[in-house]
N, C-alpha and C positions, 0 to 999 in steps of 0.2 A: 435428212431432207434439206434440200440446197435451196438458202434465202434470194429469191432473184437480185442483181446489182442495184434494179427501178426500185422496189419496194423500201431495197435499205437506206440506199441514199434519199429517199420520198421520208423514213422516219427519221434518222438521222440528221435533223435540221441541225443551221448553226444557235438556234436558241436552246435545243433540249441540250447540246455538246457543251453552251456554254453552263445549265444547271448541272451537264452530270460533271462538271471541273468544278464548279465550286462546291458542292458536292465532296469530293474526293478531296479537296484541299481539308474541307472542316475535319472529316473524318481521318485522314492520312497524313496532317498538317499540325491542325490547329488541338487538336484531342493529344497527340504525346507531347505538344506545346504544352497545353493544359497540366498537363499528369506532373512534369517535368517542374513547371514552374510551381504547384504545389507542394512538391517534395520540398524543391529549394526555398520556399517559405517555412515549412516544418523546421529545418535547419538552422534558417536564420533568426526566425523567433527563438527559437529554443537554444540558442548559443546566446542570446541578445538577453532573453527574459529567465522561460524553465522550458522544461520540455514537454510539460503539460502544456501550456501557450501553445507550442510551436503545434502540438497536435491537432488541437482546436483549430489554429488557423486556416492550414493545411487543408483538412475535412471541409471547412466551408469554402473555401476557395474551389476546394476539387468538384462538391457537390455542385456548387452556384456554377461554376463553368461548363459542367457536363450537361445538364437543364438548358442553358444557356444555349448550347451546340446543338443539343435534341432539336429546340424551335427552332434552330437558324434552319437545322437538316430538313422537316416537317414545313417551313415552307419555303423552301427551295424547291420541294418536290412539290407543291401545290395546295398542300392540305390549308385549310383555315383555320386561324390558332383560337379564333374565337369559340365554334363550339368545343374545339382539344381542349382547352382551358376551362370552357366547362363543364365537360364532363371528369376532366380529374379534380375538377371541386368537387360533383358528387360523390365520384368515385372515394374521394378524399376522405368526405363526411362521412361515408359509410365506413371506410374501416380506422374511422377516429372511435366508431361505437362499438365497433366489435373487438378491438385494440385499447382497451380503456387501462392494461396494466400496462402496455407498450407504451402510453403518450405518459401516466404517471411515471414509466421511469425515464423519458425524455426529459419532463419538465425536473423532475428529481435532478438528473444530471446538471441542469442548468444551474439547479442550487449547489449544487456540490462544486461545478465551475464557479460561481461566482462566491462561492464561499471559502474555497480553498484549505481546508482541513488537511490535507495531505495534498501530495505532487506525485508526479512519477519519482521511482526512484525511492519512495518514502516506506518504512518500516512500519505497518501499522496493523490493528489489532482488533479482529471485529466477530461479534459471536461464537470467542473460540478457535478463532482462525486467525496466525499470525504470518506475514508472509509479505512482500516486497511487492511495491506497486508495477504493474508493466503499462499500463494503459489504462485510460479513464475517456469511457467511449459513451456514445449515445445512450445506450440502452443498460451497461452495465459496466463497472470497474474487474479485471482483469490480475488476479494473485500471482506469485511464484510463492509459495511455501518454502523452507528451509533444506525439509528434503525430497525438495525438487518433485512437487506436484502442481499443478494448473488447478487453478479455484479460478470460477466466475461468480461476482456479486452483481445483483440486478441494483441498479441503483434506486429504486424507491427503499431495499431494505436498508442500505446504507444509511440513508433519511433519519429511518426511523430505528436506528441500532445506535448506542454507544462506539464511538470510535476511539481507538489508544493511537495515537501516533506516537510510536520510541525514538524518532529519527526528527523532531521536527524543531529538538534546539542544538545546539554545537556541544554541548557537556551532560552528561547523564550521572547519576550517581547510583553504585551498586552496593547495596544495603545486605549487611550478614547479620546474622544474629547467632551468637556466642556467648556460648557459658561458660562460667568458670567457678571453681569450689567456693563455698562458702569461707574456707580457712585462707583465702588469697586474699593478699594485699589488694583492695583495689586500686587506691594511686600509681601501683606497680602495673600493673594491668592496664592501667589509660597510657603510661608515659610508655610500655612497650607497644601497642597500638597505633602510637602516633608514630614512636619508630620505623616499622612494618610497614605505613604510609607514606612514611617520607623517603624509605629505602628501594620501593619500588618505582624503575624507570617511567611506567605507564598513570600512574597515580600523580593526579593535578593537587598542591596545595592552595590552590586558590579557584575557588571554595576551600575554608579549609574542613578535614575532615569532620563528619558528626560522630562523636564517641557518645553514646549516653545510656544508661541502666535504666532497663523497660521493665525491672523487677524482680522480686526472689521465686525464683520458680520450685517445682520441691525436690528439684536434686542439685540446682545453681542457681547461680546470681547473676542474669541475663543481661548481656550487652546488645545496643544496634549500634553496628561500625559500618560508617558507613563512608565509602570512598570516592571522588569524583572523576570521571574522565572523560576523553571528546570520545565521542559518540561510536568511530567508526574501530576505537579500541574495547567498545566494551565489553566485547567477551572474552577476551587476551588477559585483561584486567583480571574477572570474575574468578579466573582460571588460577594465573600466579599468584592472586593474593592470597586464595584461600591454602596454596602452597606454603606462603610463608607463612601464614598462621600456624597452618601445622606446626612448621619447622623451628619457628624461634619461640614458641609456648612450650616444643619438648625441649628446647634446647635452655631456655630461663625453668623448665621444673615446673612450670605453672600445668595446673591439671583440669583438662577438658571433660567433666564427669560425665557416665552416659547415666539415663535412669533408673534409681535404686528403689527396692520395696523393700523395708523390714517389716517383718510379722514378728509381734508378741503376743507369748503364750502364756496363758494364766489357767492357770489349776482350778479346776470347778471345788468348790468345799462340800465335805466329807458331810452328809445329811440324816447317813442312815445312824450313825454312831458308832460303828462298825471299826472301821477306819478301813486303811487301805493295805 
């Protein structure tokens, strides 16, 4: 059906051509302006501060400007922002009651933002679940696990869980516990210990190490050796030291006992008179 030339040109006024251009600007313009200059805020905070920051920033920049473009769009087109505005109060109000776990894990997040317990990037440890932070969003913080699975935490449980951050000082210390025979020198046993720590590359003496007897246990005489290093070696660490334990405890003679049971056996006595 062919629109007559009188009719289009009769709609096509130059007021409605100048809304549908501003129009088109906001949408086709000003919107991958928007996108664009939030990314590059994520960036700059998070190269400037952490990259938790940069996230946050980003998110509110991108959300407030998109909202922002909605009402420019809504009344360019004629709509009145007066009743729009309020009926997304109601609207609002109503799924703030039906959304009652959704807003506590908003406002959850906001403590967790403002409390900072961990960052992106941070190793942390939470009901069992240990795992590298990717994102710490609205509604919920975001895992990578070790071997490589996706965990989502709803941030109100975060609230209300213990958190371990492993990542959140520059030096960590990896603590063994080692036995050694009751017939062993111990000053022999501490001054090799210290050796074993001072000889390994990855091993910080400053801290210096803790060597100390946690007790006689019933097959040894229990050490906590315990060794310090920066953080992003600490399993490299965990790994070679207990190597060398091995190797310069067999190599000094000193003996690693594993658990021993002796049974004594006692002769019941002879009752009948009989004998045996």
């Amino acid at each position: 059906m062919e629109i007559p030339i009188k009719e289009l040109s009769h709609w096509l006024t130059a007021e409605r051509l100048a809304v549908a251009l501003r129009v088109g600007f906001l949408l086709l313009i000003a919107l991958p302006v928007l996108l664009a200059a939030s990314n590059g805020a994520t960036r700059l905070v998070g190269k400037h501060f952490n990259a938790q920051r940069g996230m946050v920033v980003g998110k509110l920049l991108r959300y407030a400007g998109v909202i922002l473009i909605a009402l420019l769009v809504f009344n360019q087109l004629g709509f009145s922002l007066a009743p729009l505005l309020g009926a997304a109060g109601i609207i609002g109000l109503a799924l703030a009651f039906a959304s009652q776990t959704s807003v506590s894990n908003v406002i959850s997040g906001l403590f967790l933002i403002a409390e900072r317990p961990f960052e992106v990037g941070d190793v942390i440890a939470v009901g069992g679940v240990t795992g590298v932070v990717l994102s710490i969003d609205t509604l919920s913080v975001k895992l990578r696990t070790f071997d490589n699975r996706y965990v989502r935490l709803p941030n109100e449980t975060l609230i209300k869980s213990e958190i371990v951050n492993n990542t959140r000082f520059p030096v960590r210390r990896v603590d063994l516990n080692i036995g050694v025979s009751y017939r062993e020198d111990l000053p022999r046993v501490r001054e090799l210990l210290t050796e074993i720590a001072r000889d390994n590359p990855l091993c910080l003496m400053e801290p210096a190490p803790a060597i100390v007897i946690n007790g006689f246990g019933d097959s040894s005489i229990d050490f906590l050796f315990g060794v310090w290093v920066a953080k992003e070696n600490y399993l490299d660490l965990k790994n070679s030291i207990q190597e060398d334990l091995k190797r310069r405890f067999g190599e000094a003679g000193i003996e690693i006992p594993y658990p021993q049971l002796t049974v004594h056996t006692v002769s019941a006595p002879d009752r009948t008179g009989l004998g045996r």
